[in-house]
C-alpha positions as CSV (number, residue, x, y, z in Angstrom):
1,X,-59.0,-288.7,-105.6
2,X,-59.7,-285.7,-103.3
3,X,-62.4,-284.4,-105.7
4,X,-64.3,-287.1,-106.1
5,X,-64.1,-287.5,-101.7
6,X,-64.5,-283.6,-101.5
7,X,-67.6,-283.4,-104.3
8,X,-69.4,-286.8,-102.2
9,X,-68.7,-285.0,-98.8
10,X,-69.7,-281.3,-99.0
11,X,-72.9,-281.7,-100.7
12,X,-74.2,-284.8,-98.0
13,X,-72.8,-282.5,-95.2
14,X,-75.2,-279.5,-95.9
15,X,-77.7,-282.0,-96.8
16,X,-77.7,-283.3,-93.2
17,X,-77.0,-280.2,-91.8
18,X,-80.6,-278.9,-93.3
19,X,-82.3,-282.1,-93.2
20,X,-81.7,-282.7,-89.8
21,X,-82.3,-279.3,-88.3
22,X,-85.3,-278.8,-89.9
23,X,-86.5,-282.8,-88.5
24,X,-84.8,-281.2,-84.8
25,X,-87.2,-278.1,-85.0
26,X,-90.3,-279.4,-86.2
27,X,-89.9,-282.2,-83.8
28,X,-89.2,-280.3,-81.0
29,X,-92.3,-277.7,-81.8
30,X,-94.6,-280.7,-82.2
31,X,-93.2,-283.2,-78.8
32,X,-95.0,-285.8,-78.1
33,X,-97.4,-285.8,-81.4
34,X,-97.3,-288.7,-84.3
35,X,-94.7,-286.0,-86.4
36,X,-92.5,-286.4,-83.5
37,X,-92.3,-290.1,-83.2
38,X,-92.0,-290.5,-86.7
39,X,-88.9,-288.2,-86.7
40,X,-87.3,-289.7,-84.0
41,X,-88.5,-293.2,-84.6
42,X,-86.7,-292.7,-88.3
43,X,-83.5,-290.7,-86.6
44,X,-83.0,-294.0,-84.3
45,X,-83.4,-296.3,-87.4
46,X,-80.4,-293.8,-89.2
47,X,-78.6,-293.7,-86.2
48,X,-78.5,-297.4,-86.1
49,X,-78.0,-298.6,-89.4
50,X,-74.9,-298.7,-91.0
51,X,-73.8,-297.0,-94.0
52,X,-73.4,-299.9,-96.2
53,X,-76.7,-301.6,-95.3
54,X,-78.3,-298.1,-96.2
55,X,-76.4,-297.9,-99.3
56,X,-77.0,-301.2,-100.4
57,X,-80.8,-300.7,-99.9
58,X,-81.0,-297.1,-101.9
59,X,-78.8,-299.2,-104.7
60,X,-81.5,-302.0,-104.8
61,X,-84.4,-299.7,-105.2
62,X,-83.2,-296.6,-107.0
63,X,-80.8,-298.6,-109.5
64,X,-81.6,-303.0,-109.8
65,X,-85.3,-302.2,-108.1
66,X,-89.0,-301.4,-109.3
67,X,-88.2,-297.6,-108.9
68,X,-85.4,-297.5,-111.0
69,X,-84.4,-294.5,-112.6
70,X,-80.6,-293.7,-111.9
71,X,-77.7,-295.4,-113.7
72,X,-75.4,-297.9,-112.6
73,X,-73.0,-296.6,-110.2
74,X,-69.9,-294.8,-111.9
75,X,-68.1,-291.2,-111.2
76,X,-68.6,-288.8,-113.6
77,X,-66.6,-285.2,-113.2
78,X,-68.6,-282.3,-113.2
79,X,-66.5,-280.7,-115.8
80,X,-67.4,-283.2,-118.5
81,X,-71.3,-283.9,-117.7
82,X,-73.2,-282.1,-114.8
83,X,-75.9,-284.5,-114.8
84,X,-73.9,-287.7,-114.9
85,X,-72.2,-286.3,-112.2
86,X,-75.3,-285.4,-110.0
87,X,-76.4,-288.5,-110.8
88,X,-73.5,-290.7,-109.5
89,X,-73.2,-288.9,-106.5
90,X,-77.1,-288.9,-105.7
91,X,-77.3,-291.8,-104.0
92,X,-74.2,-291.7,-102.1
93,X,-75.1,-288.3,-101.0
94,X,-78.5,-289.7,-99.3
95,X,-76.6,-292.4,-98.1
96,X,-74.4,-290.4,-95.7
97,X,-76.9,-287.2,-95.2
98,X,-79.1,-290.2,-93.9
99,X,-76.9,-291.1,-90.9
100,X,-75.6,-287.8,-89.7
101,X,-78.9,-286.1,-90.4
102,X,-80.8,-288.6,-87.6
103,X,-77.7,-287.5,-85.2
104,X,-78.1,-283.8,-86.0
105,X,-82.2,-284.2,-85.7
106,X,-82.0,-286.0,-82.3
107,X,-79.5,-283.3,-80.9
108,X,-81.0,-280.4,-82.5
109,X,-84.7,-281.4,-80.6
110,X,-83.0,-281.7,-77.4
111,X,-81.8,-278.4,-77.9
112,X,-84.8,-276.8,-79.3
113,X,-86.7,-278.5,-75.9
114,X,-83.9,-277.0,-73.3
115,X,-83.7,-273.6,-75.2
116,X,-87.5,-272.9,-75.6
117,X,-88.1,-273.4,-71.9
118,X,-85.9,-270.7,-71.1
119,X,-86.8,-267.3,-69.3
120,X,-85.8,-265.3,-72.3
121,X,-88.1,-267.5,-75.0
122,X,-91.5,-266.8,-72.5
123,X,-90.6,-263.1,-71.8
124,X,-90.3,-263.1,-75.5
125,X,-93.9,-264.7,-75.9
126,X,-95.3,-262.5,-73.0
127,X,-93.9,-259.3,-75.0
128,X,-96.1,-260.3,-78.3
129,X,-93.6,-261.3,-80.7
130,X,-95.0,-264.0,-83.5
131,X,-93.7,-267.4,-82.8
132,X,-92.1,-268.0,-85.6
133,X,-89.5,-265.4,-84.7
134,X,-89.3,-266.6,-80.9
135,X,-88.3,-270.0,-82.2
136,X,-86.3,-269.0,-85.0
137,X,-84.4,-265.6,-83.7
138,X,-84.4,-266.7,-79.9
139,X,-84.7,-270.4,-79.4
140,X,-82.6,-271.5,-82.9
141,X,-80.3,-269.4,-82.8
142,X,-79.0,-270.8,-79.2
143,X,-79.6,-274.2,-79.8
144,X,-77.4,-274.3,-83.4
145,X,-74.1,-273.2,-80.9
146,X,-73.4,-277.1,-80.2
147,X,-74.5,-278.0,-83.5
148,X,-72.4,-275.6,-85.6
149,X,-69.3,-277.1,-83.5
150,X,-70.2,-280.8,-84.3
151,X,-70.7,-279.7,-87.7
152,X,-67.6,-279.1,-88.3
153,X,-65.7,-281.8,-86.3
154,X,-68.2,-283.9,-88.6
155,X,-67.3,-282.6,-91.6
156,X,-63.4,-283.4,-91.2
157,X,-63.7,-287.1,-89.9
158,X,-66.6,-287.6,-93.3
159,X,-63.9,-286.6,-95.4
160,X,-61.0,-288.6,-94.2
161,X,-63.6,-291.7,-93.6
162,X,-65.9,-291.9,-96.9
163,X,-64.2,-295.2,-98.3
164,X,-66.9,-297.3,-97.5
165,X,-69.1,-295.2,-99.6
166,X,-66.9,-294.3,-102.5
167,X,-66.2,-298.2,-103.0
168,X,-70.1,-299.1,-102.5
169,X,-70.8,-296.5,-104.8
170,X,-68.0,-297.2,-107.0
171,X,-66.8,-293.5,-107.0
């Protein structure tokens, strides 16, 4: 059973690694604009729902709804059909990216909002450098510290504790 937990895991962990540093930054550039709420108003909504309710939702529009266009739920190894198996592990992968990613998107823009009002982000401004490499060499790479560390404490408790998925998703 450890592939099929491993193969649902991985996958939704980088998912919500990206995903929700990518919603952090953006958010954090753009505080107090529409983007912003939006991103946060959506990382409160995934912070609050539970797994199953999300689950059940992306199974009663992707699969029984009016967008329907994956299979029933089933595992499929990757060995015997790499579609099947990207497939059945789709929705189970947006499922749990969905949660951790609104966690990761909150933290990462209170990060991003402590790092770039630091001494060292404005003497990198005053000196001429583009903004896209203050906030991405300077202010990212000091706000991913906590993240990277919650990452992977993350990562070990999704694998011992995606039951509730793999039986929703019938993996």
């Amino acid at each position: 059973r450890l592939p099929v937990t491993v193969s649902l895991a991985v996958p939704a962990a980088i998912l919500w690694l990206l995903a929700g540093v990518s919603v952090g930054v953006i958010s954090a550039l753009k505080r107090g604009s529409f983007i912003d709420r939006a991103a946060m108003g959506t990382a409160l909504a995934g912070v609050s729902l539970p797994v199953f309710f999300i689950g059940l939702v992306l199974l009663y529009v992707f699969v029984y709804g009016t967008f329907a266009f994956l299979p029933p739920p089933s595992y499929e190894p990757l060995s015997v059909n790499p579609t099947a198996w990207f497939q059945s592990l789709l929705l189970g992968w947006i499922t749990l990216a969905f949660v951790s990613a609104a966690l990761y998107a909150r933290l990462t823009r209170a990060n991003m909002l402590e790092t770039m009002g630091e001494d060292y982000i404005r003497t990198a401004t005053a000196k001429g450098l583009k903004p896209s490499r203050v906030v991405g060499k300077h202010g990212l790479r000091a706000a991913l510290t906590p993240i990277i560390t919650i990452f992977g404490l993350d990562l070990g408790a999704l694998l011992g504790g995606a039951i509730i998925t793999e039986k929703l998703f019938s993996l």
